[in-house]
Wavefront OBJ file of the C-alpha trace (Angstrom):
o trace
v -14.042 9.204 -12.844
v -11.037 8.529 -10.455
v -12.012 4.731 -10.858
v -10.879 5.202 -14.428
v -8.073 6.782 -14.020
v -6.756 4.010 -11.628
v -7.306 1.605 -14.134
v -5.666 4.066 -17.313
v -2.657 4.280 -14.945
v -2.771 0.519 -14.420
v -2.641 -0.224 -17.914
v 0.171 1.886 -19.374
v 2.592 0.438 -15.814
v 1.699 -2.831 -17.281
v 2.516 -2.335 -20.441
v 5.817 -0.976 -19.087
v 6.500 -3.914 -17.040
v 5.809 -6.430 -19.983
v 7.714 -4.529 -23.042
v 11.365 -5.672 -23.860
v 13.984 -3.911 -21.689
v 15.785 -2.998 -24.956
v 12.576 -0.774 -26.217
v 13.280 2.523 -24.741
v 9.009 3.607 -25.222
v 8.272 1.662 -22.131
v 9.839 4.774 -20.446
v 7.622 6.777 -21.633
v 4.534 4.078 -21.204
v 5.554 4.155 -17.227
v 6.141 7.648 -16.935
v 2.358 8.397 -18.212
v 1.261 5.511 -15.913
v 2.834 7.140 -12.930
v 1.470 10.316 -13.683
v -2.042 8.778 -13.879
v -1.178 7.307 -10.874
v -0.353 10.247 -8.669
v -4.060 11.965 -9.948
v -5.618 9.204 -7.705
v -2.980 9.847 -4.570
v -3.545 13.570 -5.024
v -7.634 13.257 -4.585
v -7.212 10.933 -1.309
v -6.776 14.036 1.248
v -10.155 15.266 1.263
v -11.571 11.781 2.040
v -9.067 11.363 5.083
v -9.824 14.590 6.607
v -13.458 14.352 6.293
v -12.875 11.555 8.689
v -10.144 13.138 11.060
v -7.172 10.962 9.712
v -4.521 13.250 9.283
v -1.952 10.807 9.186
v -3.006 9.388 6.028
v -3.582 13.139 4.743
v -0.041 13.702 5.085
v 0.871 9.755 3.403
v -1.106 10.312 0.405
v 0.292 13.664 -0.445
v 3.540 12.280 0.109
v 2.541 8.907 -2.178
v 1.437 11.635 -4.713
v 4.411 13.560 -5.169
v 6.782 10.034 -5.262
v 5.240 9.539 -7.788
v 4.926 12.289 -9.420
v 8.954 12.087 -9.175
v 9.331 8.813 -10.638
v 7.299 10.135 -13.418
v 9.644 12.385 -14.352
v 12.527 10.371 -13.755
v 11.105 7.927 -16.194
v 10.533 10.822 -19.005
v 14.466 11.882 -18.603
v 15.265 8.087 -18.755
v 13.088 8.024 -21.992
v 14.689 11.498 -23.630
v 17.933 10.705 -22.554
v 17.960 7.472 -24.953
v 19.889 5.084 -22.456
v 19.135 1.874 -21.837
v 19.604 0.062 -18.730
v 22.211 -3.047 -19.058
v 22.291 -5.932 -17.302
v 24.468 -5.033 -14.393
v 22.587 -1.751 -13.377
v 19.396 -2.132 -11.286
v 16.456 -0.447 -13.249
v 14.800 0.962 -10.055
v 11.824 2.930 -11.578
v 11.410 -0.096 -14.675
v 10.838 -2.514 -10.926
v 8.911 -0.154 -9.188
v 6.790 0.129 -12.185
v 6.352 -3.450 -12.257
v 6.069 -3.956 -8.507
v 3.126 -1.336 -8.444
v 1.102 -2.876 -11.071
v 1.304 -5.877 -10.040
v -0.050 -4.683 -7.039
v -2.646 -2.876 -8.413
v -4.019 -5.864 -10.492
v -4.301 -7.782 -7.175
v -5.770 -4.774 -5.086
v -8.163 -2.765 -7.622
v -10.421 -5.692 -8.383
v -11.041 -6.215 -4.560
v -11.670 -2.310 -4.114
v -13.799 -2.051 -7.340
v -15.976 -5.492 -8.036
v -18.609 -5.584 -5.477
v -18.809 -9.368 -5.066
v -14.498 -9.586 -4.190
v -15.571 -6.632 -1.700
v -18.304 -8.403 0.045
v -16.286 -11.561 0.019
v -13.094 -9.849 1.672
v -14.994 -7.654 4.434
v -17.521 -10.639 4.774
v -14.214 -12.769 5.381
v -12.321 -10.191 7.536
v -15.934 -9.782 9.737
v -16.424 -13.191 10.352
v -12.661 -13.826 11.650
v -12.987 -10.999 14.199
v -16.406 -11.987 15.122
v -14.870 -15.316 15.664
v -12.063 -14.422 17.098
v -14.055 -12.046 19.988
v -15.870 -15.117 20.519
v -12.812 -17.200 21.794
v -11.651 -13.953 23.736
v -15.395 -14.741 25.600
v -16.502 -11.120 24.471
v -20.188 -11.433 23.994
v -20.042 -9.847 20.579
v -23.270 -10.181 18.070
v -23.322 -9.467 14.610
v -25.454 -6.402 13.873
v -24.927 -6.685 10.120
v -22.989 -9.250 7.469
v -19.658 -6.668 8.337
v -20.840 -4.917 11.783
v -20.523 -6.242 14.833
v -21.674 -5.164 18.063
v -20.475 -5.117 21.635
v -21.632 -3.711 24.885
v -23.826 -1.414 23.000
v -21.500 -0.060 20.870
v -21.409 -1.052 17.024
v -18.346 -1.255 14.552
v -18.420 -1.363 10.952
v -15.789 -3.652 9.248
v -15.277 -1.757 5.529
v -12.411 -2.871 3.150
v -9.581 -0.410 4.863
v -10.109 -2.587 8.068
v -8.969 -5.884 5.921
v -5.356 -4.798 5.038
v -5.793 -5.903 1.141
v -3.594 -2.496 0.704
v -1.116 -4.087 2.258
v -0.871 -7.538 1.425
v -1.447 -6.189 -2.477
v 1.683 -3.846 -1.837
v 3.874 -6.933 -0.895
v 2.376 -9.228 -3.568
v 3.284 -6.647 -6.012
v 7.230 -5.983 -4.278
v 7.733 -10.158 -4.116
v 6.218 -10.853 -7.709
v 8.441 -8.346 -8.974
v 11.528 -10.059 -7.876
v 13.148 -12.299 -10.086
v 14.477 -14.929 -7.509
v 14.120 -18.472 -7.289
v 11.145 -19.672 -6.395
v 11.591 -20.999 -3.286
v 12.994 -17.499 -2.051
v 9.814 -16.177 -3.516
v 7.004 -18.487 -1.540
v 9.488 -18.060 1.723
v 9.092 -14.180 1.430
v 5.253 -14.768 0.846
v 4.329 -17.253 3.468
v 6.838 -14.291 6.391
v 4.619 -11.388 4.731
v 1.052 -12.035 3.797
v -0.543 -14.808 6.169
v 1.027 -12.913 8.942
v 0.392 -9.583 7.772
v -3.983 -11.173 7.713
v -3.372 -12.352 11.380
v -2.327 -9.432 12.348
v -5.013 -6.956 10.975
v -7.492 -9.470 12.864
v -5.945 -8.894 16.183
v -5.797 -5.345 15.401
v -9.322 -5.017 14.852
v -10.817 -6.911 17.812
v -8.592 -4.585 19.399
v -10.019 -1.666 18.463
v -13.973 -3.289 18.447
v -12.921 -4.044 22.235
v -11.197 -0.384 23.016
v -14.096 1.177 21.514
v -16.837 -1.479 23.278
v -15.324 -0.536 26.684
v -14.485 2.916 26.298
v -11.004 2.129 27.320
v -9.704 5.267 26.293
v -12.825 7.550 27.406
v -15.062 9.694 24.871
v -12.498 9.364 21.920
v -11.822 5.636 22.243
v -12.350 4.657 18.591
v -10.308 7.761 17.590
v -7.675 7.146 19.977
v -7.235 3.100 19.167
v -8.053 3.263 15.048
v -6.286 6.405 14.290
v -3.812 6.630 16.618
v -2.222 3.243 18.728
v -2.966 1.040 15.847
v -2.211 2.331 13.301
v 1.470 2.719 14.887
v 1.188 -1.064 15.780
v 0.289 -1.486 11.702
v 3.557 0.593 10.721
v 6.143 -1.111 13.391
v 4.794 -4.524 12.339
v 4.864 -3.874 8.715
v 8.432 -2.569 8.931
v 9.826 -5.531 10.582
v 7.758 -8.122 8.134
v 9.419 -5.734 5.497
v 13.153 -6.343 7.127
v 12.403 -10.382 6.924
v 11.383 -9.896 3.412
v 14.333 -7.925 1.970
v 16.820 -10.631 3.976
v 15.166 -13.315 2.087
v 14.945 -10.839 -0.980
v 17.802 -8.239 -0.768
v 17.005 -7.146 -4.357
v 14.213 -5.504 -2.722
v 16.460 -3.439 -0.855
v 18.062 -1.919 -4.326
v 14.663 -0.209 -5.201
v 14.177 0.638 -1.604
v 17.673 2.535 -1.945
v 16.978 3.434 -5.564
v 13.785 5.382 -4.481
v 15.286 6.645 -1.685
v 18.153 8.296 -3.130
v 16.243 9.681 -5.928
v 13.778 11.503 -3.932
v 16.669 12.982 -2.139
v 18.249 14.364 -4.805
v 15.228 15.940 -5.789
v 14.749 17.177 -2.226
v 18.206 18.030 -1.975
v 17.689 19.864 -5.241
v 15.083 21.978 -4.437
v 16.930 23.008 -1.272
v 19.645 24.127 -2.951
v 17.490 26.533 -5.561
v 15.461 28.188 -2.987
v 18.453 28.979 -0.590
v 20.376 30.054 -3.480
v 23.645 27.565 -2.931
v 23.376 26.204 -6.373
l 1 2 3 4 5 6 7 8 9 10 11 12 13 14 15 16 17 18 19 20 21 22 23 24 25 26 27 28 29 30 31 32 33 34 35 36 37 38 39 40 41 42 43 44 45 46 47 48 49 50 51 52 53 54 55 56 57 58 59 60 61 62 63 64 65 66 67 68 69 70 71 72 73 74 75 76 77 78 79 80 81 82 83 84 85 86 87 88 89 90 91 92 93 94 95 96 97 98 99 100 101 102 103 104 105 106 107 108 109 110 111 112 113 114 115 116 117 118 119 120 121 122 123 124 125 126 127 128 129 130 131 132 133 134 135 136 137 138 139 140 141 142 143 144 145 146 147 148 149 150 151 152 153 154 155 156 157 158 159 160 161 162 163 164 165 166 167 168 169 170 171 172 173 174 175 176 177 178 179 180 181 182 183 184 185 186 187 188 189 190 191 192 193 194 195 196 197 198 199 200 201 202 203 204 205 206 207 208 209 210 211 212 213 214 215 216 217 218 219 220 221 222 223 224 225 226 227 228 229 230 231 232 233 234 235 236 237 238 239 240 241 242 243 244 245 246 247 248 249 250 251 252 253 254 255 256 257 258 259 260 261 262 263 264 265 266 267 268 269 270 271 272 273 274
């Protein structure tokens, strides 16, 4: 059921991104695609607390009701019969774009079982390789678990960062730039954003192998330590992308300032200073 409401939600940003800027429906097209969209955000937080990750609990509700807000935004844009001209940035039309373009690159891996082998198969190889050259005696339990000092580690398709190397696919292919811009912001983002989720998960096979951090050492190095290594590297890839691509940094803004507004909004009603 949510599967197909991933890929209903796909399909009408899609058809956004590829109607005319001058036809006004492809307001409405995104606005229903968003709202699909947050459906599958807003069924995420029971998964993430049936495994204790409340810090993607809280991220997916927040995802959820972003986009819940550009779906809206994209209805007024749609009622109130403006078009965007040339010399305005159309933040939700490129966020639109820039999220299914994402999705057509992610949702295949997460949904076709021979891309998901290939990918964790990939991913489990590289860290089992990798452990190797550290000179951990690490065996491979399984195609995608791998086992060290008695302790075992599955390797399952959040532990190969295709979420975010689809996310920044999706941002860069929505750019219109020169080409040369483009590859540059590609080759400072993706490859390094792979090499990085390998280190990160020998890190945590080796935390968890040696008990590093006592009883809760898979908790304490997954959920906790790298995960914060994940979001300070992916914020300062994301700073060398928008200086190569500073049109990136209009929809970053663009977003911004329209969930503030709404926040700021909302503030305003319930204390009354409206």
């Amino acid at each position: 059921m949510i599967e197909n409401v991933l890929w209903v939600a796909v399909a009408f940003m899609l058809a956004c991104s590829l109607l005319s800027k001058k036809r006004r429906i492809r307001k409405l097209l995104g606005a229903i695609g968003w709202g699909f969209f947050s459906i599958h955000w807003f069924y995420q937080p029971m998964h993430f607390i049936e495994i204790g990750d409340y810090v993607n609990v809280v991220l997916v509700i927040l995802v959820g009701i972003i986009c819940l807000l550009l779906a809206y935004n994209m209805f007024r844009e749609y009622r109130s019969l403006r078009l965007i001209g040339d010399g305005s940035v159309d933040v939700t039309s490129m966020a639109t774009s820039a999220t299914a373009l994402a999705s057509l690159f992610y949702f295949p891996f997460a949904q076709m079982e021979f891309l998901n082998t290939w990918i964790i198969s990939l991913v489990t190889d590289n860290v089992f390789w990798v452990l190797q050259v550290l000179g951990h005696p690490a065996e491979m339990a399984a195609w995608n678990k791998i086992s060290l000092n008695g302790y075992k580690v599955e390797i399952i398709l959040a532990c190969t960062a295709i979420e975010s190397i689809a996310l920044f696919i999706g941002l860069i292919a929505s750019v219109n730039a020169p080409l040369k811009k483009l590859a540059a912001a590609f080759m400072v983002s993706v490859p390094i954003i792979y090499a990085l989720n390998i280190i990160r998960d020998v890190f945590v096979i080796v935390a968890y192998a040696y008990q590093w951090f006592g009883p809760n050492s898979f908790e304490i190095a997954h959920h906790t330590i790298a995960k914060a290594g994940s979001g300070i590297a992916l914020f300062a890839i994301a700073y060398v992308v928008m200086r190569i691509l500073p049109e990136l940094v209009d929809l970053i803004e663009g977003i911004w300032y329209m969930v503030a507004g709404y926040v700021h909004s909302i503030y305003e009603r319930v204390t009354g200073n409206d």
